[in-house]
C-alpha positions in Angstrom: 0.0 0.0 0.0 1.6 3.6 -1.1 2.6 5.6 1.9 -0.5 8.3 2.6 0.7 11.7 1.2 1.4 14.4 3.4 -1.0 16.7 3.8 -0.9 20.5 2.1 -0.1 23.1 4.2 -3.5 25.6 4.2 -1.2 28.4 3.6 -2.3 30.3 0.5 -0.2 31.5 -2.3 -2.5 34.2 -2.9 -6.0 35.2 -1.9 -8.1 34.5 -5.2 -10.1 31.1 -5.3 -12.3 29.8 -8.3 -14.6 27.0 -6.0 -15.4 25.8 -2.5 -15.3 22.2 -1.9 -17.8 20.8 1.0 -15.5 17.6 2.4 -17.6 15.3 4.7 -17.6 12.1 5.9 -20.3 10.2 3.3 -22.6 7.3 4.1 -24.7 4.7 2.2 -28.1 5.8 0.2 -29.5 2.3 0.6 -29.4 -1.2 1.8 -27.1 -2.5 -0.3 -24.3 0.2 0.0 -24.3 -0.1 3.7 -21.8 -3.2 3.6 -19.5 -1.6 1.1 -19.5 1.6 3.0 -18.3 0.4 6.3 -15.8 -1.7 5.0 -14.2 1.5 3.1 -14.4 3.1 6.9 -12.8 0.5 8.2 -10.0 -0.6 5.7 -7.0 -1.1 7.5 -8.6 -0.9 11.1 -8.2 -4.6 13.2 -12.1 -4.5 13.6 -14.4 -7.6 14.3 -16.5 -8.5 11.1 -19.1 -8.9 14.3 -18.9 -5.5 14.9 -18.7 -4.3 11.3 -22.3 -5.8 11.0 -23.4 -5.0 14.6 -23.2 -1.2 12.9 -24.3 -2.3 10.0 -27.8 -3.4 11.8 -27.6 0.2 13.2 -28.2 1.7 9.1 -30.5 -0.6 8.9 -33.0 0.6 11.4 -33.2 3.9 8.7 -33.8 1.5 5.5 -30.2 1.4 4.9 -29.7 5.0 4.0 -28.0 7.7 6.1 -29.3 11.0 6.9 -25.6 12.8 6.2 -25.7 12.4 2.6 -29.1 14.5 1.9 -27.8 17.2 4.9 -25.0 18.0 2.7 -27.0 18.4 -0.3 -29.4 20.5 1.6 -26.6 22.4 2.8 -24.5 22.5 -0.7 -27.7 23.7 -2.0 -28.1 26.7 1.0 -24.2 28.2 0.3 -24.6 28.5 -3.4 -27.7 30.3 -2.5 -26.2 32.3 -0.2 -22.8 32.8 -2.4 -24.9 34.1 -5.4 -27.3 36.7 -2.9 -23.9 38.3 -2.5 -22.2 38.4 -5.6 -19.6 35.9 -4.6 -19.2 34.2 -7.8 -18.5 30.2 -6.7 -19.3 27.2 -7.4 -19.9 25.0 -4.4 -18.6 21.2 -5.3 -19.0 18.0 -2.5 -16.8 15.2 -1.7 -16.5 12.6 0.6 -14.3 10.6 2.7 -15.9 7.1 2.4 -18.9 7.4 -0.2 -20.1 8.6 -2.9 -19.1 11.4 -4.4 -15.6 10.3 -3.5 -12.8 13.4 -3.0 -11.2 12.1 -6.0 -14.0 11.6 -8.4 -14.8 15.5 -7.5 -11.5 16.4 -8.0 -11.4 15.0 -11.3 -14.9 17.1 -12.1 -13.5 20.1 -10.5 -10.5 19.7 -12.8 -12.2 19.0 -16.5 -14.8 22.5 -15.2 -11.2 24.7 -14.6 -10.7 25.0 -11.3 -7.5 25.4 -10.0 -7.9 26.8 -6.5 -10.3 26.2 -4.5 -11.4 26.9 -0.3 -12.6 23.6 1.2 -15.3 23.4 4.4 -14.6 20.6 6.5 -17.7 19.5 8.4 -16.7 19.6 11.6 -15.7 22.3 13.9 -13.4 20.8 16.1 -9.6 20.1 15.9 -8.6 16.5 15.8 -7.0 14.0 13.8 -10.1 12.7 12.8 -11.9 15.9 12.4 -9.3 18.2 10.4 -6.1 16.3 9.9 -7.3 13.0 8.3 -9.4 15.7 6.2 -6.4 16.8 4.8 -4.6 13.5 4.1 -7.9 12.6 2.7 -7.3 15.7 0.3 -3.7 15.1 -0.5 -4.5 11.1 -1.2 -7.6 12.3 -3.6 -5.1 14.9 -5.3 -1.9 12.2 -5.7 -4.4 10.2 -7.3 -5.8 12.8 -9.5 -2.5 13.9 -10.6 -0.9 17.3 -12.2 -4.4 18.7 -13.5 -5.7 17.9 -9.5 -6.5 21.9 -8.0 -4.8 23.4 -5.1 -6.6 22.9 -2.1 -7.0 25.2 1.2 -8.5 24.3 4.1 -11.2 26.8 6.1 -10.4 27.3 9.8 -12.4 25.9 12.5 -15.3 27.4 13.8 -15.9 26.2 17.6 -16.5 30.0 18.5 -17.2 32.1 15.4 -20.2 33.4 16.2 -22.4 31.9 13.2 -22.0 28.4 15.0 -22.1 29.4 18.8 -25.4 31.7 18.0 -27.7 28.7 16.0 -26.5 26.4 18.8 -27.7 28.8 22.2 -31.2 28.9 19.6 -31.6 24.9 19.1 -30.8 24.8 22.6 -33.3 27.6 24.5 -35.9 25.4 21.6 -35.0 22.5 23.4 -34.8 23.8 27.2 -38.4 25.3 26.1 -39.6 21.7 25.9 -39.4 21.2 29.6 -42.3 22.3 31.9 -42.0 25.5 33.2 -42.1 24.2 36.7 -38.8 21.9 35.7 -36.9 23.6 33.3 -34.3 25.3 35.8 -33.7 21.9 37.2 -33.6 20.1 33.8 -29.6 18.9 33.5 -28.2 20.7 30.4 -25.8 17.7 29.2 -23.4 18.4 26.0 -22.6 15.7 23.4 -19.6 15.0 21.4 -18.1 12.1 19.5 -15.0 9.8 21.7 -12.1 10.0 20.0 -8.8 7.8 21.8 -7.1 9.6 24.2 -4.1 9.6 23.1 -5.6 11.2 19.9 -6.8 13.8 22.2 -3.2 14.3 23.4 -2.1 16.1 20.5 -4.7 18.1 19.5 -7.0 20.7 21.0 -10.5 18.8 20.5 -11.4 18.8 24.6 -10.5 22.5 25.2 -12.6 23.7 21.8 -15.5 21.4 23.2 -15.5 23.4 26.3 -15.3 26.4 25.1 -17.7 26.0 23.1 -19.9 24.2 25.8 -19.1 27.1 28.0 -20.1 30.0 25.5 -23.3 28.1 24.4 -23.9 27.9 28.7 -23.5 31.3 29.1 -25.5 32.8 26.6 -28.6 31.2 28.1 -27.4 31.6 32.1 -26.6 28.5 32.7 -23.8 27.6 34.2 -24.4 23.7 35.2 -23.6 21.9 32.2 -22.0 18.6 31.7 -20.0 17.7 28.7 -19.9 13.7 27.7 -19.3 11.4 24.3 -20.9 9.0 22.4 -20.3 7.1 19.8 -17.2 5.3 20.6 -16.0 2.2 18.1 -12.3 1.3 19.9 -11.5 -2.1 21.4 -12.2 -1.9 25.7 -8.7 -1.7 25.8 -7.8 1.6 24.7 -9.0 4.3 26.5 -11.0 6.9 25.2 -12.2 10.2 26.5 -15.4 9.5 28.9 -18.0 9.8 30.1 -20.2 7.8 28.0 -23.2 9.8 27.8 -25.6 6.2 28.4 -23.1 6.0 31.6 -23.2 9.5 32.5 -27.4 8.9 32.4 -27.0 5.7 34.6 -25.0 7.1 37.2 -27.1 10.1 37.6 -29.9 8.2 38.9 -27.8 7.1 41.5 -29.2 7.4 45.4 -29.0 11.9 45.7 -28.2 12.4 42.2 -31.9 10.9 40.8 -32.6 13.7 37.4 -36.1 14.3 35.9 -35.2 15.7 33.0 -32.4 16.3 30.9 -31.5 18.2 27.5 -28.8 16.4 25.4 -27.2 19.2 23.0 -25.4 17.5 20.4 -22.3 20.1 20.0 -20.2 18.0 18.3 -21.7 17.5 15.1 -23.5 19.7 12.8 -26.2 17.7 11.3 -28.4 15.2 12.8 -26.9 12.0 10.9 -26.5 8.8 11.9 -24.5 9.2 15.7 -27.5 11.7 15.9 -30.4 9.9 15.1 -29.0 6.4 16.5 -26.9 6.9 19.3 -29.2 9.7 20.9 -32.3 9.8 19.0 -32.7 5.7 20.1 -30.2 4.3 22.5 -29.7 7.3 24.8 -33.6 8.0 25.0 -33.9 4.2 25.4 -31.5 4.3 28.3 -33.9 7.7 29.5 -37.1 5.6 29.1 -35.6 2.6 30.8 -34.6 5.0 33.6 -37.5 7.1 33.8 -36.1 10.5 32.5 -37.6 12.5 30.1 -35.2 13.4 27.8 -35.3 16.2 25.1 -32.4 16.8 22.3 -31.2 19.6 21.3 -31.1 20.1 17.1 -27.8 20.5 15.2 -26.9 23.5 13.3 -27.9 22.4 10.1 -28.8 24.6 7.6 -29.5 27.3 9.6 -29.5 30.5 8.0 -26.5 31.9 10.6 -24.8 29.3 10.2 -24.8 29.2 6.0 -23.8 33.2 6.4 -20.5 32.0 9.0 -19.5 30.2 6.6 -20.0 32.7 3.5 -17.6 35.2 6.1 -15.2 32.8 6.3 -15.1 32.4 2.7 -14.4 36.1 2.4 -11.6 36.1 5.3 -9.6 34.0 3.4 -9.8 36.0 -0.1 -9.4 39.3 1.9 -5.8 41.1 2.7 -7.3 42.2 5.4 -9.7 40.2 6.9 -11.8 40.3 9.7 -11.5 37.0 12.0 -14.8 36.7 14.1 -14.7 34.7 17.2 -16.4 34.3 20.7 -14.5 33.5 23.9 -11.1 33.4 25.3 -9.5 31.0 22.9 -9.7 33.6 19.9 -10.1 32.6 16.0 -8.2 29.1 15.1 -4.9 28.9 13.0 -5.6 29.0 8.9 -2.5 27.6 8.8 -2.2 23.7 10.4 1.7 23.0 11.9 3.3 20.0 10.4 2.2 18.2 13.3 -0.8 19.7 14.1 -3.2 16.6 15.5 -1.1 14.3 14.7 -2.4 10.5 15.4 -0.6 7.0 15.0 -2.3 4.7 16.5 -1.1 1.7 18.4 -3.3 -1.6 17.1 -3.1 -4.8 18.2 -1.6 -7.8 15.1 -4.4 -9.5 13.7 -6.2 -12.3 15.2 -5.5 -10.5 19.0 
């Protein structure tokens, strides 16, 4: 197997762009791509055909299809609109990780329709390996195999604080908080989500003090200041530690003798649409552990398509083509590097031989 290319450094060599490239994750349209899917997302990973198909069953609760894929053509479909109400002449193209459209298949369309540089919006706001280096790899790969005519790519900054994702999250989440009876609401636990990564992924990167932050800011703008943050979604052997608390463990221990809850808001930061860790992980085994435990559980929406969120990321669009841009962000951490270090959230994991 060739040796994954290095990713590009996002530095540009000048500030004009001819596209913007959405890069997500992808995810099966039906029943028969589900099995083809996960085996692309797990090529290379030591993991259990077992477990392969015990996630497999999960797609299969939705007829097979994912939610993700539709979300990005929703919100593909809500930036060109929003590029073309302000004269910013773009054309928005979408690739994927591990589906269909594939990074390099886009590539090779963005190539034969002239593009040579474009901006690309990684769906996710937070720094890890998995959520902005892997990204880039993923890039480079899709370019190396593309070749010479492949464009130059440069990746957006992440957004954690800019104000156009912190603002549509504090509204999803006074929607949510609004569900609770007014009697209850100021004792309804306010419980943040994000996707485990491995800890020592976390190690080199920034992804738990960005979740906070941004936990914090969201907190603060509608006076709360009891909040939990906790992850979902883990897929690592019991072996190797990721970050915790599970949020079914967190709801287990918190009807504990003294620490019984009646109601909690689960506020799924970490993403930003409701796709499959969404709809499954919360939507039906976290309420199932709520229902189980008696707790009435309301979830917060993700950011979606909504409209402040489609302008944030219009702005940061124009702050990379302008000299002098302006860099919005919220809190004490302050806007996020355009330009990633070499070994910015770097990751090598450690995985057992086969057959252990």
């Amino acid at each position: 197997m060739p040796p994954v290319p290095s990713p590009q450094s996002s530095a540009p060599h000048s500030t004009a762009y001819d596209a913007l490239l959405v890069v997500s994750f992808g995810g099966p349209d039906g029943p028969d791509e589900v099995i083809p899917f996960l085996e692309n997302v797990l090529r290379g990973r030591n993991v259990p055909r077992e477990r392969l198909l015990e996630v497999a069953e999960h797609y299969q609760h939705f007829g097979g299809r994912s939610p993700i894929n539709e979300q990005n053509r929703q919100l593909v479909a809500a930036i060109e609109r929003e590029l073309a109400e302000h004269g910013l002449q773009l054309p928005v193209y979408w690739g994927n990780r591990n589906w269909h459209p594939l990074l390099a298949d886009t590539l090779r369309r963005m190539a034969a329709d002239g593009v040579r540089r474009a901006l690309a919006l990684v769906t996710s706001a937070f720094s890890s390996y998995s959520g902005c280096r892997q990204y880039r790899e993923d890039i480079a790969r899709a370019q190396q195999e593309v070749g010479p005519a492949t464009p130059h790519v440069d990746k957006l900054r992440v957004f954690f604080n800019h104000p156009g994702f912190i603002e549509p999250m504090v509204e999803r989440t006074r929607a949510a908080l609004a569900q609770i009876p007014a009697d209850r609401r100021s004792e309804a636990i306010l419980v943040f989500t994000a996707h485990s990564i491995p800890r020592a992924m976390a190690e080199n990167c920034r992804y738990e003090e960005q979740l906070r932050e941004a936990c914090r800011l969201v907190a603060e703008r509608i006076g709360r200041d009891d909040w939990q943050l906790v992850y979902q979604s883990r897929s690592g052997p019991p072996s190797q530690p990721w970050l915790e608390p599970d949020v079914n463990d967190f709801l287990k221990r918190s009807q504990e003798p003294g620490a019984r809850i009646q109601d909690v808001v689960l506020v799924p930061i970490g993403f930003i649409s409701d796709h499959m860790e969404v709809v499954y992980d919360l939507d039906t085994e976290a309420r199932e552990t709520c229902d189980r435990l008696g707790i009435h559980m309301v979830r917060a929406a993700t950011v979606g398509t909504h409209p402040r969120f489609v302008q944030m990321i219009r702005e940061l669009v124009v702050e990379r083509m302008s000299a002098a841009p302006e860099r919005l962000a919220l809190g004490k951490l302050g806007p996020s590097h355009d330009v990633c270090p070499d070994d910015c959230c770097l990751y090598t994991p450690k995985r057992p031989a086969a057959g252990k």
